[in-house]
DSSP file (Angstrom, degrees, kcal/mol; ACC not computed):
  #  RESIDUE AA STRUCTURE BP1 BP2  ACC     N-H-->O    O-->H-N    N-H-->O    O-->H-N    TCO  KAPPA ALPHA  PHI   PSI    X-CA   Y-CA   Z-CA
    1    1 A X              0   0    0      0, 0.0     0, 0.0     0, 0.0     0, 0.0   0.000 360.0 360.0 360.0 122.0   12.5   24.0   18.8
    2    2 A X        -     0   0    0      1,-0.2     2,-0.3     2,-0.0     3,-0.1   0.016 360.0-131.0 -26.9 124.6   10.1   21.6   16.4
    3    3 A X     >  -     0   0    0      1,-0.2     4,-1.1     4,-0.0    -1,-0.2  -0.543  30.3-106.3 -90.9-172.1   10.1   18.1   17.7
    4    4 A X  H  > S+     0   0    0     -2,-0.3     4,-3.4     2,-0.2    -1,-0.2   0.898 118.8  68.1 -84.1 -29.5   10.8   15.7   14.3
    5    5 A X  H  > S+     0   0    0      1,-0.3     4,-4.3     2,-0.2    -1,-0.1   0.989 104.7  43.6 -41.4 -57.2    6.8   14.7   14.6
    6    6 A X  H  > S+     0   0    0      1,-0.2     4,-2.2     2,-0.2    -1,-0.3   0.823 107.9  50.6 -47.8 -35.7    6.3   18.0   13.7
    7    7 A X  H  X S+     0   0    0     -4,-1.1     4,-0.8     1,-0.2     5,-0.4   0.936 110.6  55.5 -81.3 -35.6    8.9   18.4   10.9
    8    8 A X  H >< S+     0   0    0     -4,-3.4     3,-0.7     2,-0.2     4,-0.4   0.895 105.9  55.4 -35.6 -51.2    7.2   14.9    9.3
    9    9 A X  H >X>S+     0   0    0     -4,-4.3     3,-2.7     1,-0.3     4,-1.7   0.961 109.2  42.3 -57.7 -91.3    4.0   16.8    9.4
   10   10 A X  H 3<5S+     0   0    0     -4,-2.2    -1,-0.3     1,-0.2    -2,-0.2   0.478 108.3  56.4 -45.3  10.9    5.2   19.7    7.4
   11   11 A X  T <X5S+     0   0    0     -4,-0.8     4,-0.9    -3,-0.7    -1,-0.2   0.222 120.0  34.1-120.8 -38.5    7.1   17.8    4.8
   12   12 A X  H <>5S+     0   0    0     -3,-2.7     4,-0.5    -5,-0.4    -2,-0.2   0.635 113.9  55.2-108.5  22.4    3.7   15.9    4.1
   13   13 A X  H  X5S+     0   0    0     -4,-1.7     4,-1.7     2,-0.2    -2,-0.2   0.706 114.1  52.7 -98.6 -40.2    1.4   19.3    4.9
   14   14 A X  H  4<S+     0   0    0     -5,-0.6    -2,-0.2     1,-0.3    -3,-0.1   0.724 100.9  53.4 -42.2 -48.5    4.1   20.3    2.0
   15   15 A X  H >X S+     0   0    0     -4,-0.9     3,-1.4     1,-0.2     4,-0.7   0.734 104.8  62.0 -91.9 -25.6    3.4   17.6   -0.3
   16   16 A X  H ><>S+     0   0    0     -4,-0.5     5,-1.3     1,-0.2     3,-0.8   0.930 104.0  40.6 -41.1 -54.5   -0.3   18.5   -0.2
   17   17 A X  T 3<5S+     0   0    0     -4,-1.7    -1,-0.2     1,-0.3    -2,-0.2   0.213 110.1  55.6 -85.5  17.9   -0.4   21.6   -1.4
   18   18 A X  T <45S+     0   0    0     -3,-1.4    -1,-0.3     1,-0.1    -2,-0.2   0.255 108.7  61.1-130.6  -6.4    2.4   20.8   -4.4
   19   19 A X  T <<5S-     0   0    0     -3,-0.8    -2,-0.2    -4,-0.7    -3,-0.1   0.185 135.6 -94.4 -77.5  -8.0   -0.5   18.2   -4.9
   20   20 A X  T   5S+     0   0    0      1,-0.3    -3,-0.2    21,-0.0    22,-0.1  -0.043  76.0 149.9 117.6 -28.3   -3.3   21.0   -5.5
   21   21 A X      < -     0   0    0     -5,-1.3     2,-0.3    -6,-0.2    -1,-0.3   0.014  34.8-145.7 -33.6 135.3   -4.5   21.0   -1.7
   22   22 A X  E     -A   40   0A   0     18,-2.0    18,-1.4    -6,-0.0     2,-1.3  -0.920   7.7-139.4 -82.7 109.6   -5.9   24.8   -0.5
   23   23 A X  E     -A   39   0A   0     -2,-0.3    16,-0.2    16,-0.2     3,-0.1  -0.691  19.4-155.5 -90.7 133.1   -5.5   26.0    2.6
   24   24 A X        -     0   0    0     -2,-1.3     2,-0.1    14,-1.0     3,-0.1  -0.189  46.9 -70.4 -85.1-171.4   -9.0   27.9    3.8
   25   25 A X        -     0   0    0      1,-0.1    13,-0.3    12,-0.1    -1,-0.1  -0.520  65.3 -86.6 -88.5 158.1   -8.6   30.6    6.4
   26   26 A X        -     0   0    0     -2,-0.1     2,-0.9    11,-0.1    11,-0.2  -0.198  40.2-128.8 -57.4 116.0   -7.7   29.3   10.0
   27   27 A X  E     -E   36   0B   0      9,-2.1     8,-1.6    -3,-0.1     9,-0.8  -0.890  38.1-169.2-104.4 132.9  -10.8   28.5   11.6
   28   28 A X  E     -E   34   0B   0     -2,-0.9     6,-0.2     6,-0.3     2,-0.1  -0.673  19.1-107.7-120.5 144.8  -10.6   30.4   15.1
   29   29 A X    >   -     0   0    0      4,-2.8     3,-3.7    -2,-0.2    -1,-0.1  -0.244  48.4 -97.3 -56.7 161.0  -12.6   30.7   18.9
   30   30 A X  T 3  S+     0   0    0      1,-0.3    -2,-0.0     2,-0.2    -1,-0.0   0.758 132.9  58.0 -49.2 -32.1  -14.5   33.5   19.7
   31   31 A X  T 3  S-     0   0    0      2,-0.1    -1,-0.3     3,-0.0     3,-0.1   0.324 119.0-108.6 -90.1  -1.7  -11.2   34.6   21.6
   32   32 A X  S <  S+     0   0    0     -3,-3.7    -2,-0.2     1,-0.3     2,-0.1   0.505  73.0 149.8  86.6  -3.6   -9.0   34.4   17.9
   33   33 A X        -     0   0    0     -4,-0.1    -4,-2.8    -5,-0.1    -1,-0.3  -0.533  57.5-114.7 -57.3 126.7   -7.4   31.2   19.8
   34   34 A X  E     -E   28   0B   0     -6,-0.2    -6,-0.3     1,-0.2     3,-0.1  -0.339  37.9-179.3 -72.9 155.7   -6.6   28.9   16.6
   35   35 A X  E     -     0   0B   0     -8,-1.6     2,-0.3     1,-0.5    -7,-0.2   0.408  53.8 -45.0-135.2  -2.9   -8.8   25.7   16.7
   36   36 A X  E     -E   27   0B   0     -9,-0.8    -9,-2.1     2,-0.0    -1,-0.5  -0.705  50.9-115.4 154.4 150.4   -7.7   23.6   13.3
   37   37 A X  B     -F   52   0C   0     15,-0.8    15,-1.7    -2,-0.3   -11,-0.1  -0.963  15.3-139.3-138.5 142.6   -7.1   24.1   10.1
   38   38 A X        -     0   0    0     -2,-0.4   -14,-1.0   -13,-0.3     2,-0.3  -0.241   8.5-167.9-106.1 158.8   -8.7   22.9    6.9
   39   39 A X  E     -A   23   0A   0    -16,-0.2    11,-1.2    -2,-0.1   -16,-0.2  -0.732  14.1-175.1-157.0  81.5   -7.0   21.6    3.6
   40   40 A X  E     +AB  22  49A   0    -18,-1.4   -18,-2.0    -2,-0.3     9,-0.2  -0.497  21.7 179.9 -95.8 165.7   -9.3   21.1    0.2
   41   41 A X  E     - B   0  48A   0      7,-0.7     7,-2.0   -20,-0.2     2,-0.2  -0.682  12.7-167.5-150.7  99.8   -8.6   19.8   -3.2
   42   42 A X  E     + B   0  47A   0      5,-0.3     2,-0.2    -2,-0.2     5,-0.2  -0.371  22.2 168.2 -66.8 148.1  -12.1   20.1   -5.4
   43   43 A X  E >   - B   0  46A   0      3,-0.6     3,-1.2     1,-0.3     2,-0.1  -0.555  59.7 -32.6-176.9 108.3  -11.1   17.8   -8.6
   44   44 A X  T 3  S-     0   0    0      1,-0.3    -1,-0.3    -2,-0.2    53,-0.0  -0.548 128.2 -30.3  96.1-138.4  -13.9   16.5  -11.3
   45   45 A X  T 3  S+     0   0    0     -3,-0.1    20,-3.3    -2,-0.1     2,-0.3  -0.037 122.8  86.2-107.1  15.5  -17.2   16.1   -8.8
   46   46 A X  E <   -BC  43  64A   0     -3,-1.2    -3,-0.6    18,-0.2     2,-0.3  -0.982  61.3-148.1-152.6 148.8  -15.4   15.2   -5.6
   47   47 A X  E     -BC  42  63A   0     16,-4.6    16,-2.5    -2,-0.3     2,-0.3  -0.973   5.3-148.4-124.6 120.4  -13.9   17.2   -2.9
   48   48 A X  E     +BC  41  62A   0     -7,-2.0    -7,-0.7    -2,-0.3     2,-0.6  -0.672  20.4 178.5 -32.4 108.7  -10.8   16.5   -0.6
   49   49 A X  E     +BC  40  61A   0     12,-1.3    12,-2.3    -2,-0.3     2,-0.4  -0.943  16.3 176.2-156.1 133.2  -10.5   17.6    2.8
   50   50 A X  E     - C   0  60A   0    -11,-1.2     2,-0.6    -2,-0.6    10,-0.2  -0.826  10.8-163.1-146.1 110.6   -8.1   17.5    5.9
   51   51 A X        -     0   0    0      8,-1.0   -13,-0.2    -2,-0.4     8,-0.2  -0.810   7.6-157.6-119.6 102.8   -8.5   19.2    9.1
   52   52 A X  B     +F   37   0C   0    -15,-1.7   -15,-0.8    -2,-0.6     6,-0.2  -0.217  22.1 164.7 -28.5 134.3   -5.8   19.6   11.3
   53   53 A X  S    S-     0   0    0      4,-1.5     5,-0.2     1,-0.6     2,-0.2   0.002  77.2 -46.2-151.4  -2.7   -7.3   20.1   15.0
   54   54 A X  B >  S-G   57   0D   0      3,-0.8     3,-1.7     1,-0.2    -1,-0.6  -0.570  81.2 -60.7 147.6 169.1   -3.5   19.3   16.6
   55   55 A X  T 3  S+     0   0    0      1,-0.3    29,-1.9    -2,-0.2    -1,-0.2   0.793 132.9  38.7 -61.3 -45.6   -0.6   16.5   16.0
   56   56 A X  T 3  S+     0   0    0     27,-0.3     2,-0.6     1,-0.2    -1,-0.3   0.488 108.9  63.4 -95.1   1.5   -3.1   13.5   17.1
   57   57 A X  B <   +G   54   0D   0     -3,-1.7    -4,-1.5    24,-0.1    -3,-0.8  -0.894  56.3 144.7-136.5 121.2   -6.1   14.6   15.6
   58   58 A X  E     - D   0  82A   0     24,-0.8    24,-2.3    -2,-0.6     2,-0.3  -0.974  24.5-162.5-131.0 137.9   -6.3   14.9   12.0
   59   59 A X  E     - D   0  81A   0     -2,-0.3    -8,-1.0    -8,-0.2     2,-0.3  -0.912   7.2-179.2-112.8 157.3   -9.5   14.1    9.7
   60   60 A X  E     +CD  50  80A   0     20,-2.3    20,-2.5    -2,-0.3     2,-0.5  -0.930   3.4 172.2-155.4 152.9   -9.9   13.5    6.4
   61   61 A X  E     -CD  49  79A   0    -12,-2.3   -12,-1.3    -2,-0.3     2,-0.9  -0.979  24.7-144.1-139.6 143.3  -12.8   12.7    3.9
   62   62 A X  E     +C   48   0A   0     16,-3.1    15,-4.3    -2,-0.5    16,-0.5  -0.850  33.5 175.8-102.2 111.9  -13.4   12.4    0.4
   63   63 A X  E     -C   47   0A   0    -16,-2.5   -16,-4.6    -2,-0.9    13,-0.1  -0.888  33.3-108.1-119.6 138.5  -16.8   13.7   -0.6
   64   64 A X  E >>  -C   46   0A   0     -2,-0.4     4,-2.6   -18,-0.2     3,-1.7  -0.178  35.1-115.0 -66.4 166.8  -18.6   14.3   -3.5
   65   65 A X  T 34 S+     0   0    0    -20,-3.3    -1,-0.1     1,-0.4   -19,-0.1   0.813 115.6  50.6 -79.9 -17.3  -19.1   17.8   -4.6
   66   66 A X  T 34 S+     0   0    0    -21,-0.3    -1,-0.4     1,-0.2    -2,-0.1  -0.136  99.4  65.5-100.5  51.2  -22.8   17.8   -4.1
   67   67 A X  T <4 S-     0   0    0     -3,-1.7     2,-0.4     1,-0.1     3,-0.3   0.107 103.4-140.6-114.9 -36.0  -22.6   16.3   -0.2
   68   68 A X     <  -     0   0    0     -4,-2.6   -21,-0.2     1,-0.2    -1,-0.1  -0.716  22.8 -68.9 110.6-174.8  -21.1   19.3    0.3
   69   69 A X  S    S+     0   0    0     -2,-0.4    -1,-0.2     1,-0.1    -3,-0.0   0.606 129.7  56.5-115.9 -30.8  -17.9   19.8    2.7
   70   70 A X  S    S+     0   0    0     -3,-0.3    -2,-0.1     2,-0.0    -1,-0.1   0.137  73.2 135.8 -93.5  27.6  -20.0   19.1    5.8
   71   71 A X        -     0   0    0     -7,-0.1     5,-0.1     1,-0.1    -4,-0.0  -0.383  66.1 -97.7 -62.9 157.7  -21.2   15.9    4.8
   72   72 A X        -     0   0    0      1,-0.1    -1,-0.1     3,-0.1     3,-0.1  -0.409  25.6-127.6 -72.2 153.7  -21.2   13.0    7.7
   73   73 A X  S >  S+     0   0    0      2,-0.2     3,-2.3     1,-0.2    -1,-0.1   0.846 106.9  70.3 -68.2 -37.3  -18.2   11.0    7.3
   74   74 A X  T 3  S+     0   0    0      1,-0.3    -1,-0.2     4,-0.0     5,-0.1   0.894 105.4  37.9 -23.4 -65.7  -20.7    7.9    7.3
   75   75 A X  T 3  S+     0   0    0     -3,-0.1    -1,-0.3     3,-0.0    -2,-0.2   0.446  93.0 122.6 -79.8  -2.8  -22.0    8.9    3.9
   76   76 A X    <   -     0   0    0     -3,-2.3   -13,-0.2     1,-0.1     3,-0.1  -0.020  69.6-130.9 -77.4 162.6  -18.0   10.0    2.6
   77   77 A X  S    S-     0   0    0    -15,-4.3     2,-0.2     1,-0.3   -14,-0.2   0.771  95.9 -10.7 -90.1 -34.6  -16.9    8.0   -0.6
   78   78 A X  S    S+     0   0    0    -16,-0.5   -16,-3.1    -5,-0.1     2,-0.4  -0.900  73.5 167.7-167.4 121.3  -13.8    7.6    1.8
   79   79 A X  E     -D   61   0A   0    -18,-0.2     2,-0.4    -2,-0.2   -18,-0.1  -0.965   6.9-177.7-163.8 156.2  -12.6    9.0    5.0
   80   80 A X  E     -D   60   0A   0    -20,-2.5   -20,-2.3    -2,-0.4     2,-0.3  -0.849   8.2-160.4-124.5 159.6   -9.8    8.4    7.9
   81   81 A X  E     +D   59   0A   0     -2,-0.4     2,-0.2   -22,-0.2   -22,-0.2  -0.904  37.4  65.0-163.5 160.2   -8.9   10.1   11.4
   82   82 A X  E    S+D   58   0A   0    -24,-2.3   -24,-0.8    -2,-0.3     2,-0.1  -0.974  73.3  14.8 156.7-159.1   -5.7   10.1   13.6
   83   83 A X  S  > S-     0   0    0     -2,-0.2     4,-1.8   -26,-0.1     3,-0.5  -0.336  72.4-115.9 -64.5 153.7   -2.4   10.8   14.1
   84   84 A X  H  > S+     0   0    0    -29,-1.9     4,-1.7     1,-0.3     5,-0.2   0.916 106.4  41.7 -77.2 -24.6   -1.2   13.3   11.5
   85   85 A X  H  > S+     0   0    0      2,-0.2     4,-0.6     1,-0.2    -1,-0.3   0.637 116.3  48.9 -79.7  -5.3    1.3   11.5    9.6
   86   86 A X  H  4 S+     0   0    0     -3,-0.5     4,-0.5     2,-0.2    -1,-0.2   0.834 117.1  42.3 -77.6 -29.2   -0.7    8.4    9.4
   87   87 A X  H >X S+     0   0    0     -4,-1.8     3,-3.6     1,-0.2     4,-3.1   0.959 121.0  41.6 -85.6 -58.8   -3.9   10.5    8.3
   88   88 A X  H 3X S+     0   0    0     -4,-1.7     4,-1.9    -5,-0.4     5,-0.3   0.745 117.0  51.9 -68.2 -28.0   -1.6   13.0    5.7
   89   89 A X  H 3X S+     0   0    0     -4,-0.6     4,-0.5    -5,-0.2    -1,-0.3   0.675 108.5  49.9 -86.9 -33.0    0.3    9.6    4.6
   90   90 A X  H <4 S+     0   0    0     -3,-3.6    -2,-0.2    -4,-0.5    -3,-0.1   0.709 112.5  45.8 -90.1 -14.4   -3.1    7.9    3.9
   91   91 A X  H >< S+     0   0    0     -4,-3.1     3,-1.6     2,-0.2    -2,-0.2   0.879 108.9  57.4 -94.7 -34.1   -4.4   11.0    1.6
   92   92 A X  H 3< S+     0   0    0     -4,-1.9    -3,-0.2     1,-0.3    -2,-0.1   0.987 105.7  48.8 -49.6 -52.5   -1.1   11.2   -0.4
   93   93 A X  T 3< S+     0   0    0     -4,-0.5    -1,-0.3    -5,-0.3    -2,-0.2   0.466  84.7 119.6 -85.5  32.1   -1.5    7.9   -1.4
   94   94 A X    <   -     0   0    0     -3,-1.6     2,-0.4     1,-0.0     4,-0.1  -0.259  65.5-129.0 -38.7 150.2   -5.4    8.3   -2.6
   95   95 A X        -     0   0    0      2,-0.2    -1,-0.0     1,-0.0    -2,-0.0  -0.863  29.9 -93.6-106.2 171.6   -5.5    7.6   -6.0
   96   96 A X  S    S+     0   0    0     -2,-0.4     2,-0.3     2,-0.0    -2,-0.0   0.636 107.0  13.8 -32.1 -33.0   -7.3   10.4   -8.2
   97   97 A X  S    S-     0   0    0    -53,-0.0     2,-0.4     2,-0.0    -2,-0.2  -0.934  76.5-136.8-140.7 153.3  -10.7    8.9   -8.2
   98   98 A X        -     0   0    0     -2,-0.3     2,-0.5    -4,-0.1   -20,-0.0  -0.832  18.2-132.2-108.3 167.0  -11.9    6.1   -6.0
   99   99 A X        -     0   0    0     -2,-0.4     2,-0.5   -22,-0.1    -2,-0.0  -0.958  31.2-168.6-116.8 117.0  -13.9    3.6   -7.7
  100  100 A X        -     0   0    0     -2,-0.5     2,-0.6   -22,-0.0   -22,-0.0  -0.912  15.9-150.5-109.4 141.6  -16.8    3.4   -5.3
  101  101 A X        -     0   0    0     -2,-0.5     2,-0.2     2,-0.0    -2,-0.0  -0.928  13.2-165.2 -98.5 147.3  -19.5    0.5   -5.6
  102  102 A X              0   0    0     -2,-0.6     0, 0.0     1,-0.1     0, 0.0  -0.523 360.0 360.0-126.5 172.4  -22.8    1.9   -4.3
  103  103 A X              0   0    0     -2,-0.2    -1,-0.1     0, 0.0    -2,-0.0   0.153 360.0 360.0-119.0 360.0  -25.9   -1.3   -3.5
């Protein structure tokens, strides 16, 4: 049986991908034990990304497309980590572009 955390989580892991979100393949341990899973949405020059690593650790960053998917979060146009419906609640409401001011 699903605790309700869980069903919250899939209901917004749901609205990701009915939002353009990808899931990439299951990144696994040397033993095939699952270790997180990753969630992109490339759009224009900037790339979306949320990786699941279990219900209280979730990341997520928004990076431009030439930083790359590994970029440090430091350098991210925008980026959060946490519980998962707090994290998955804070990338639904992104708007399409951030308006960044650079110095």
């Amino acid at each position: 049986m699903t605790s309700s955390a869980e069903d919250q989580s899939s209901i917004r892991l749901r609205k990701l991908v009915a939002r353009g979100f990808r899931l990439m393949p299951p990144v696994r341990d040397a033993d095939g034990e699952l270790m997180a899973l990753i969630y992109v949405r490339p759009h224009g020059d900037i790339v979306d990304v949320v990786e699941l690593r279990g219900e209280d650790d979730v990341r997520a960053a928004r990076v431009s497309q030439e930083q790359g998917l590994t970029a440090n979060p430091a350098t991210a146009e925008w980026h959060t980590a946490g519980a998962a419906c707090e994290v998955l609640d804070q990338v639904l409401a992104l708007p399409e572009r951030l308006i960044v001011a650079r110095a």
